[in-house]
C-alpha positions in Angstrom: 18.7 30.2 11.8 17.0 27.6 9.3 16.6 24.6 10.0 13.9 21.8 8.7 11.3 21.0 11.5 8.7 18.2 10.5 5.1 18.6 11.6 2.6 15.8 12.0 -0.7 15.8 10.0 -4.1 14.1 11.1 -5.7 12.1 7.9 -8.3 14.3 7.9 -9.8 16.5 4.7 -8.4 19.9 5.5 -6.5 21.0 8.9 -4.7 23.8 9.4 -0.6 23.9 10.3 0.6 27.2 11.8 3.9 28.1 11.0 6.9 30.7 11.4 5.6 33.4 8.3 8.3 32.9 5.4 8.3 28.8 6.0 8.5 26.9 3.4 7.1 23.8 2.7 9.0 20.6 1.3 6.8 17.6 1.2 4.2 15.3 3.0 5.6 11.8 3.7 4.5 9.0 5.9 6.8 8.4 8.9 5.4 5.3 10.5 2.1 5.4 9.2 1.8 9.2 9.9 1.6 11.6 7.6 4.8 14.4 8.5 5.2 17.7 7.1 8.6 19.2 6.2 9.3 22.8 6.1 12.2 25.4 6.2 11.4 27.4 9.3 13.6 30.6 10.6 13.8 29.8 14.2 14.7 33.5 14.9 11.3 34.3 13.8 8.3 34.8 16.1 5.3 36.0 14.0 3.4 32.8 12.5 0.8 31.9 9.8 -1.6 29.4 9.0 -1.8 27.3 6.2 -4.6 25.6 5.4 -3.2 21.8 4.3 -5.8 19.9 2.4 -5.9 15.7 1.6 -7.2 14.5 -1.5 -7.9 10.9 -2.1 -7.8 10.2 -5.9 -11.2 10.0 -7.1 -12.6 12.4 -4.7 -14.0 15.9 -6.2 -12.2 19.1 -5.8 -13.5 22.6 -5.5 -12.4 25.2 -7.1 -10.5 27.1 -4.9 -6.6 27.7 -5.4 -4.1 25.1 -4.1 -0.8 24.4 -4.5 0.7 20.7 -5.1 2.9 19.3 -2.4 3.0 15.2 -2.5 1.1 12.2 -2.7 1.3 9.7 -0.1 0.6 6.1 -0.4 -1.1 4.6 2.7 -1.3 0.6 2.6 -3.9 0.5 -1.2 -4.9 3.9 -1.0 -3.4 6.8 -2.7 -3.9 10.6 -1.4 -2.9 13.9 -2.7 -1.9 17.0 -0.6 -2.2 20.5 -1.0 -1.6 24.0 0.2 -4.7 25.9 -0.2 -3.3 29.3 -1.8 -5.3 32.3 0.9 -6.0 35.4 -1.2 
């Protein structure tokens, strides 16, 4: 069945979130002053990937691997930007 599960984040550069394979991922907000991932998840399936979430503040230098936008989160003056890295 789908449903939307939520996921907690650590504010750290890059982590990794394992999820059911065919998730998809809705957005990054802070729920209490923790950054929470959304995603679409099939509860009927077993196998998993990772996905490699990154955190951005804005300023900060970016390599050039390729990442895909999910939100930007506000935390008390400071602004970050996250990201699926895209695994080829």
């Amino acid at each position: 069945m789908k449903t939307i599960y939520k996921y907690p984040l650590g504010m750290v550069d890059s982590q990794i979130v394992i999820l059911p394979i065919y998730s998809k991922i809705l957005t990054v907000q802070l729920q209490k002053d923790q950054p929470m991932l959304w995603a679409i998840i099939d509860t009927n399936e077993f196998k998993e990937t990772e996905h490699i979430i990154e955190i951005y503040g804005t300023g900060h230098g970016m390599n050039k691997l390729k990442r895909k936008y999910i939100s930007t989160i506000q935390l008390g003056s400071l602004i970050f930007h996250v990201f699926e890295r895209i695994q080829s």
